[in-house]
C-alpha positions as CSV (number, residue, x, y, z in Angstrom):
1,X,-2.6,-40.8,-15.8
2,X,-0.7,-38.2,-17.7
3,X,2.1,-36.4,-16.1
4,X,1.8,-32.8,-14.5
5,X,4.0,-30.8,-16.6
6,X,6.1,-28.4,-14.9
7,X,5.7,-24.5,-15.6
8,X,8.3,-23.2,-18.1
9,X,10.3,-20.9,-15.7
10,X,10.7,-18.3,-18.5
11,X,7.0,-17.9,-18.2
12,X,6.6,-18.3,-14.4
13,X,9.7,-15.4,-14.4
14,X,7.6,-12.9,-16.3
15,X,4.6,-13.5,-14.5
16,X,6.2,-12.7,-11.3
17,X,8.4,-9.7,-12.6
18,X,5.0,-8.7,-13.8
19,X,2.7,-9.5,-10.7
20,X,5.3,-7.4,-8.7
21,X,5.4,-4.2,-11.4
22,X,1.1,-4.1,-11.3
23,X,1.3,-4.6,-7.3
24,X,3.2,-1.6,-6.7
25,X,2.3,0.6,-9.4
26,X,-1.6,-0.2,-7.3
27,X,-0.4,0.3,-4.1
28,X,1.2,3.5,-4.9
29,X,-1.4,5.0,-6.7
30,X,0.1,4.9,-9.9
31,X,-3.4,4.1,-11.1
32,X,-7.1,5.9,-11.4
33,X,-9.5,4.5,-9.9
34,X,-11.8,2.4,-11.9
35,X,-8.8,2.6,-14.7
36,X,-9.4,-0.7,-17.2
37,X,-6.9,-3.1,-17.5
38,X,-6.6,-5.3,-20.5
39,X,-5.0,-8.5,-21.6
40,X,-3.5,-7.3,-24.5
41,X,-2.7,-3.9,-23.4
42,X,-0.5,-5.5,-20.5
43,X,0.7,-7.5,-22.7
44,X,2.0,-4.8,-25.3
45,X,3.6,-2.7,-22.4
46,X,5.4,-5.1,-21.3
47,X,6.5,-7.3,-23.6
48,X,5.5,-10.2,-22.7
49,X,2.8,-13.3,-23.7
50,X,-0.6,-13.3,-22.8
51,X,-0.6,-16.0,-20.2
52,X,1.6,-14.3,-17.7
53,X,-0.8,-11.7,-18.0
54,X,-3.7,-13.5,-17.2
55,X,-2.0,-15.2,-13.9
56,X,-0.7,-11.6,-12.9
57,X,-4.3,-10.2,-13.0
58,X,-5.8,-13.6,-11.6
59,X,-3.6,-12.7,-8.5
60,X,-4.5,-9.1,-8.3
61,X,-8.1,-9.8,-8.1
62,X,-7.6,-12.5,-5.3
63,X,-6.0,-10.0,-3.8
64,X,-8.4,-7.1,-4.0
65,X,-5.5,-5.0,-5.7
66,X,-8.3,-5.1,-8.9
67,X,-12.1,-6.1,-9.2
68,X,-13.4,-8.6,-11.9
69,X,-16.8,-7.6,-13.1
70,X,-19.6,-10.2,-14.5
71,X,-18.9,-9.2,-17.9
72,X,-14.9,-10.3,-16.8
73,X,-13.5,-6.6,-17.2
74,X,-10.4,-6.0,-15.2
75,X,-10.0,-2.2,-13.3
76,X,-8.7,-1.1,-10.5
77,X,-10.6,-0.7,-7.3
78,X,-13.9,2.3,-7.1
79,X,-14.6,2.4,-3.2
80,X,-17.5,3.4,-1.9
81,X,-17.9,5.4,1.4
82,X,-18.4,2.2,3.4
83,X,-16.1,0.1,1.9
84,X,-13.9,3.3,3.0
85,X,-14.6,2.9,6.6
86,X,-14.4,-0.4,7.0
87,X,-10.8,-0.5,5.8
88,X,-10.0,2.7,8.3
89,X,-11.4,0.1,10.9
90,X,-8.9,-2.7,9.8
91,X,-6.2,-0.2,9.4
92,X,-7.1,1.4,13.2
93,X,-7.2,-2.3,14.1
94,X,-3.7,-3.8,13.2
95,X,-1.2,-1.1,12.5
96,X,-0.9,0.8,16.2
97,X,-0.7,-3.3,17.2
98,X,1.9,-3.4,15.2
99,X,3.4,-0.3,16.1
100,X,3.6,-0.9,19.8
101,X,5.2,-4.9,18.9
102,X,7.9,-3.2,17.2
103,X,8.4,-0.9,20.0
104,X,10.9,-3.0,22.0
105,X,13.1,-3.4,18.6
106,X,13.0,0.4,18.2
107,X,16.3,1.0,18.3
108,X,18.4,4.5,17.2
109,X,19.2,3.1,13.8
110,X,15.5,2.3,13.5
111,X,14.7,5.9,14.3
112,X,17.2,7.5,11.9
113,X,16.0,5.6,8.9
114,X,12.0,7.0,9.8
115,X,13.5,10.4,10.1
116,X,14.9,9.5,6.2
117,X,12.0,8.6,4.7
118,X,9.7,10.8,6.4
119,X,12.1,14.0,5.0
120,X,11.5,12.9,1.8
121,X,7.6,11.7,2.6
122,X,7.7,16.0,3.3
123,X,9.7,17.1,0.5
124,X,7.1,14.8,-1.6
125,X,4.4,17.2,-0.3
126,X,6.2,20.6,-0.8
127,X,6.4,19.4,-4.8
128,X,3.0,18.2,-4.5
129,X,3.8,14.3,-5.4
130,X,1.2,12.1,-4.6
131,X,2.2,9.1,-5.7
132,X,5.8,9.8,-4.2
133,X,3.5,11.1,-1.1
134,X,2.1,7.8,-1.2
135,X,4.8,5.6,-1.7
136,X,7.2,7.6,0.9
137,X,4.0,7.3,3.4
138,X,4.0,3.5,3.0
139,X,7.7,2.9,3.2
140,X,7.8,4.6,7.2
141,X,4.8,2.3,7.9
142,X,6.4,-0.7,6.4
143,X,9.6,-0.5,7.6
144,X,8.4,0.2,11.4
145,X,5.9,-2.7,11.2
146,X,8.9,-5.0,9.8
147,X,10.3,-4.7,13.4
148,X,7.2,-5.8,14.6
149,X,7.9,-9.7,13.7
150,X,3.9,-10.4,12.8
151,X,4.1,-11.1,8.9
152,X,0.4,-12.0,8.9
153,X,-0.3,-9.1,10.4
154,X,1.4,-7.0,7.7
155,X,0.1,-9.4,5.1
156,X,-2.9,-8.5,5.8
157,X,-2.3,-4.7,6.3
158,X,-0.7,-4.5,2.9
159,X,-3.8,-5.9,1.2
160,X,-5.6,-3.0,2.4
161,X,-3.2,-0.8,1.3
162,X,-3.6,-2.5,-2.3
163,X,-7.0,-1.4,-1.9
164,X,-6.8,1.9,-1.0
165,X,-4.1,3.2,-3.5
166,X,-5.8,4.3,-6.5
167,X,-8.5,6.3,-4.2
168,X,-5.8,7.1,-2.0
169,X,-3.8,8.7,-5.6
170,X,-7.1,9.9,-6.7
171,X,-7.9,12.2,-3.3
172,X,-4.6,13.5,-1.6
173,X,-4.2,14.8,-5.9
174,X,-7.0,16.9,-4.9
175,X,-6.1,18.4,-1.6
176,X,-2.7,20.0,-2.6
177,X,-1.2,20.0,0.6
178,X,1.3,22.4,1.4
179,X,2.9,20.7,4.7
180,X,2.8,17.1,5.5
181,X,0.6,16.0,8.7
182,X,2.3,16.3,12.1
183,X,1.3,12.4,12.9
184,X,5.1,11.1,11.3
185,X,7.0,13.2,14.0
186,X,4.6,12.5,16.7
187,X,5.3,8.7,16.1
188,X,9.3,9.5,16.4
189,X,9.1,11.2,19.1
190,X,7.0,8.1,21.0
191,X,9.7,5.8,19.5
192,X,12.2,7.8,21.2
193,X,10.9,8.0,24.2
194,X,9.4,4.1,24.4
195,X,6.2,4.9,24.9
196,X,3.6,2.8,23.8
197,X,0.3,4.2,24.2
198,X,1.6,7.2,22.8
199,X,2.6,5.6,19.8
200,X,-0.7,3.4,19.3
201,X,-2.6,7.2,19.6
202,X,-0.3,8.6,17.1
203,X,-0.3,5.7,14.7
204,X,-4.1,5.6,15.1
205,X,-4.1,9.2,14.0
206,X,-2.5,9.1,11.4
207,X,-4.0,6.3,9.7
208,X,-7.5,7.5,10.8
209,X,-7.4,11.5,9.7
210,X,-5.9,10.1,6.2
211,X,-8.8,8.3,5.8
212,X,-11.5,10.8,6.9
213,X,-10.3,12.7,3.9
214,X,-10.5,9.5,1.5
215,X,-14.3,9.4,2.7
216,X,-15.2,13.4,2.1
Protein backbone atom coordinates (compact mmCIF):
# COMPACT_ATOMS: atom_id res chain seq x y z
CA UNK A 1 0.00 0.00 0.00
CA UNK A 2 1.30 3.39 -1.00
CA UNK A 3 1.71 6.04 1.49
CA UNK A 4 -0.96 9.01 2.01
CA UNK A 5 1.01 11.91 1.08
CA UNK A 6 0.53 14.86 3.25
CA UNK A 7 -0.99 18.26 1.74
CA UNK A 8 1.75 20.81 0.81
CA UNK A 9 0.86 23.51 3.48
CA UNK A 10 1.62 26.29 0.96
CA UNK A 11 -1.26 24.99 -0.96
CA UNK A 12 -3.61 24.07 2.00
CA UNK A 13 -2.64 27.99 3.16
CA UNK A 14 -4.03 29.49 -0.03
CA UNK A 15 -6.98 27.46 -0.08
CA UNK A 16 -7.94 28.54 3.28
CA UNK A 17 -6.90 32.37 2.81
CA UNK A 18 -9.05 31.84 -0.24
CA UNK A 19 -12.08 29.76 1.25
CA UNK A 20 -12.29 32.65 3.86
CA UNK A 21 -12.03 35.78 1.12
CA UNK A 22 -15.15 33.96 -1.19
CA UNK A 23 -17.05 33.22 2.26
CA UNK A 24 -17.28 36.67 3.27
CA UNK A 25 -17.33 38.47 0.15
CA UNK A 26 -20.98 35.87 -0.17
CA UNK A 27 -22.15 36.52 3.01
CA UNK A 28 -21.86 40.22 2.67
CA UNK A 29 -23.24 40.50 -0.51
CA UNK A 30 -20.34 41.45 -2.25
CA UNK A 31 -21.85 39.24 -5.02
CA UNK A 32 -24.95 39.23 -7.65
CA UNK A 33 -26.94 36.80 -7.48
CA UNK A 34 -26.61 34.12 -9.97
CA UNK A 35 -22.94 35.82 -10.67
CA UNK A 36 -20.53 32.88 -12.38
CA UNK A 37 -17.69 31.92 -10.78
CA UNK A 38 -14.80 30.38 -12.67
CA UNK A 39 -11.71 28.29 -12.03
CA UNK A 40 -9.47 30.40 -13.83
CA UNK A 41 -10.95 33.65 -13.13
CA UNK A 42 -10.40 32.92 -9.30
CA UNK A 43 -7.48 31.80 -10.02
CA UNK A 44 -6.18 35.04 -11.89
CA UNK A 45 -7.58 37.35 -9.03
CA UNK A 46 -5.90 35.89 -6.75
CA UNK A 47 -2.96 34.67 -7.60
CA UNK A 48 -2.94 31.55 -6.83
CA UNK A 49 -3.00 27.68 -8.62
CA UNK A 50 -5.90 26.10 -9.68
CA UNK A 51 -6.29 23.47 -7.07
CA UNK A 52 -6.90 25.73 -4.18
CA UNK A 53 -9.45 26.99 -6.25
CA UNK A 54 -11.24 24.01 -6.84
CA UNK A 55 -11.26 22.97 -2.93
CA UNK A 56 -12.38 26.69 -2.05
CA UNK A 57 -15.46 26.27 -4.38
CA UNK A 58 -15.90 22.51 -3.47
CA UNK A 59 -16.52 23.95 0.15
CA UNK A 60 -18.73 26.76 -0.89
CA UNK A 61 -21.10 24.55 -2.60
CA UNK A 62 -21.28 22.06 0.49
CA UNK A 63 -22.00 24.87 2.12
CA UNK A 64 -24.81 26.40 0.11
CA UNK A 65 -22.63 29.66 -0.10
CA UNK A 66 -22.72 28.66 -4.15
CA UNK A 67 -24.81 26.15 -6.33
CA UNK A 68 -23.17 23.61 -8.85
CA UNK A 69 -25.30 23.12 -11.83
CA UNK A 70 -25.38 19.63 -14.07
CA UNK A 71 -23.44 21.20 -16.61
CA UNK A 72 -20.68 21.84 -13.32
CA UNK A 73 -21.01 25.89 -13.58
CA UNK A 74 -20.25 27.52 -10.30
CA UNK A 75 -22.54 30.92 -9.26
CA UNK A 76 -23.78 32.19 -6.49
CA UNK A 77 -27.06 31.44 -5.00
CA UNK A 78 -30.72 32.62 -7.22
CA UNK A 79 -33.56 32.04 -4.45
CA UNK A 80 -36.71 31.49 -5.16
CA UNK A 81 -39.81 32.80 -3.10
CA UNK A 82 -39.97 29.49 -1.17
CA UNK A 83 -36.62 28.86 -0.66
CA UNK A 84 -37.00 32.55 0.78
CA UNK A 85 -39.37 31.51 3.45
CA UNK A 86 -38.11 28.64 4.49
CA UNK A 87 -34.86 30.29 5.50
CA UNK A 88 -37.04 33.18 7.42
CA UNK A 89 -38.51 30.06 9.20
CA UNK A 90 -34.92 28.76 10.16
CA UNK A 91 -33.78 32.24 10.96
CA UNK A 92 -37.28 32.92 13.18
CA UNK A 93 -36.34 29.46 14.60
CA UNK A 94 -32.73 29.74 16.00
CA UNK A 95 -31.64 33.30 16.33
CA UNK A 96 -34.39 34.83 19.12
CA UNK A 97 -33.11 31.18 20.92
CA UNK A 98 -30.08 32.38 20.70
CA UNK A 99 -30.77 35.75 21.65
CA UNK A 100 -32.52 34.92 24.88
CA UNK A 101 -29.23 32.15 25.86
CA UNK A 102 -27.11 35.06 25.56
CA UNK A 103 -29.26 36.99 27.71
CA UNK A 104 -27.77 36.12 31.08
CA UNK A 105 -24.10 37.08 29.62
CA UNK A 106 -25.52 40.38 28.50
CA UNK A 107 -23.50 42.40 30.29
CA UNK A 108 -22.81 46.61 29.96
CA UNK A 109 -19.73 45.94 27.92
CA UNK A 110 -21.87 43.61 25.78
CA UNK A 111 -24.38 46.44 25.30
CA UNK A 112 -21.87 49.14 24.39
CA UNK A 113 -20.21 47.20 21.66
CA UNK A 114 -24.15 46.65 19.97
CA UNK A 115 -24.63 50.36 20.42
CA UNK A 116 -21.02 50.50 18.21
CA UNK A 117 -21.88 48.60 15.48
CA UNK A 118 -25.38 49.39 15.19
CA UNK A 119 -24.16 53.41 14.76
CA UNK A 120 -22.36 52.44 12.06
CA UNK A 121 -25.08 49.62 10.80
CA UNK A 122 -27.17 53.42 10.62
CA UNK A 123 -24.55 55.52 9.28
CA UNK A 124 -24.25 52.53 6.51
CA UNK A 125 -27.89 53.31 5.59
CA UNK A 126 -27.75 57.19 5.62
CA UNK A 127 -24.82 56.59 2.65
CA UNK A 128 -26.95 54.05 1.23
CA UNK A 129 -24.21 51.05 1.73
CA UNK A 130 -25.54 47.81 1.31
CA UNK A 131 -23.01 45.66 1.56
CA UNK A 132 -21.66 47.79 4.65
CA UNK A 133 -25.61 47.62 5.66
CA UNK A 134 -25.18 44.07 5.40
CA UNK A 135 -22.01 43.30 6.90
CA UNK A 136 -22.69 45.93 9.96
CA UNK A 137 -26.19 43.99 10.24
CA UNK A 138 -24.42 40.65 10.64
CA UNK A 139 -21.74 41.72 12.98
CA UNK A 140 -24.62 42.93 15.93
CA UNK A 141 -26.24 39.49 15.30
CA UNK A 142 -22.90 37.65 15.53
CA UNK A 143 -21.47 39.12 18.25
CA UNK A 144 -24.80 38.86 20.55
CA UNK A 145 -25.24 35.14 19.54
CA UNK A 146 -21.34 34.55 20.51
CA UNK A 147 -22.59 35.15 24.10
CA UNK A 148 -25.00 32.65 23.55
CA UNK A 149 -22.32 29.55 23.96
CA UNK A 150 -24.37 27.32 21.17
CA UNK A 151 -21.71 27.11 18.27
CA UNK A 152 -24.01 24.67 16.35
CA UNK A 153 -26.54 26.81 16.58
CA UNK A 154 -24.67 29.72 15.02
CA UNK A 155 -23.04 27.22 12.67
CA UNK A 156 -25.95 26.64 11.42
CA UNK A 157 -27.39 30.21 11.41
CA UNK A 158 -24.44 31.43 9.46
CA UNK A 159 -25.07 28.98 6.64
CA UNK A 160 -28.19 30.70 6.11
CA UNK A 161 -26.75 33.74 6.07
CA UNK A 162 -24.29 32.47 3.23
CA UNK A 163 -27.38 31.88 1.49
CA UNK A 164 -29.10 34.78 1.70
CA UNK A 165 -26.32 37.37 0.98
CA UNK A 166 -26.25 37.89 -2.59
CA UNK A 167 -30.29 38.33 -2.59
CA UNK A 168 -29.97 40.04 0.50
CA UNK A 169 -27.20 42.65 -1.60
CA UNK A 170 -29.38 42.37 -4.58
CA UNK A 171 -32.80 43.77 -2.63
CA UNK A 172 -32.01 46.23 0.29
CA UNK A 173 -29.75 47.94 -3.23
CA UNK A 174 -33.20 48.46 -4.33
CA UNK A 175 -35.09 49.89 -1.39
CA UNK A 176 -32.79 52.92 -0.67
CA UNK A 177 -33.52 53.28 2.77
CA UNK A 178 -33.19 56.51 4.34
CA UNK A 179 -33.34 55.33 8.23
CA UNK A 180 -32.34 52.03 9.45
CA UNK A 181 -35.24 49.78 11.08
CA UNK A 182 -36.12 50.42 14.79
CA UNK A 183 -35.70 46.48 15.60
CA UNK A 184 -31.59 47.10 16.58
CA UNK A 185 -32.62 49.53 19.40
CA UNK A 186 -35.60 47.61 20.43
CA UNK A 187 -33.17 44.61 21.08
CA UNK A 188 -30.84 47.10 23.35
CA UNK A 189 -33.28 48.19 25.13
CA UNK A 190 -34.52 44.37 26.12
CA UNK A 191 -30.79 43.62 26.78
CA UNK A 192 -30.87 46.34 29.14
CA UNK A 193 -33.55 45.65 30.87
CA UNK A 194 -33.12 41.52 30.95
CA UNK A 195 -36.05 40.80 29.37
CA UNK A 196 -36.40 37.87 27.44
CA UNK A 197 -39.46 37.63 25.71
CA UNK A 198 -39.04 41.02 24.76
CA UNK A 199 -35.93 40.35 23.16
CA UNK A 200 -37.06 36.91 21.34
CA UNK A 201 -40.19 39.44 19.78
CA UNK A 202 -37.65 41.96 18.76
CA UNK A 203 -35.06 39.62 17.39
CA UNK A 204 -37.94 37.74 15.65
CA UNK A 205 -38.82 41.06 14.02
CA UNK A 206 -36.13 41.95 12.83
CA UNK A 207 -35.09 38.95 11.22
CA UNK A 208 -38.69 38.38 9.87
CA UNK A 209 -39.62 42.12 8.32
CA UNK A 210 -35.99 41.87 6.58
CA UNK A 211 -37.02 38.99 4.95
CA UNK A 212 -40.64 39.89 3.88
CA UNK A 213 -38.80 42.43 1.77
CA UNK A 214 -36.32 39.75 0.36
CA UNK A 215 -39.61 37.82 -0.80
CA UNK A 216 -41.63 41.05 -2.52
Amino acid sequence: MSAVRPADPGTAAAHDRLYRSLRVQVMHGELPPGQPLTLRGLARAHGVSMTPVREALRRLVAEGALTLSASGRVSTPELSTDRIEELAAIRALLEPEMAARALPRAHMALIERLQLINAANVEAVARQDAVAFIRTNLEFHRTLYLRAQAPAMLAMTETVWLQLGPTMRAVYGRLRRSEAPPHHRLILAALKAGDEPGLRLAVRADVTQGLRHLQG
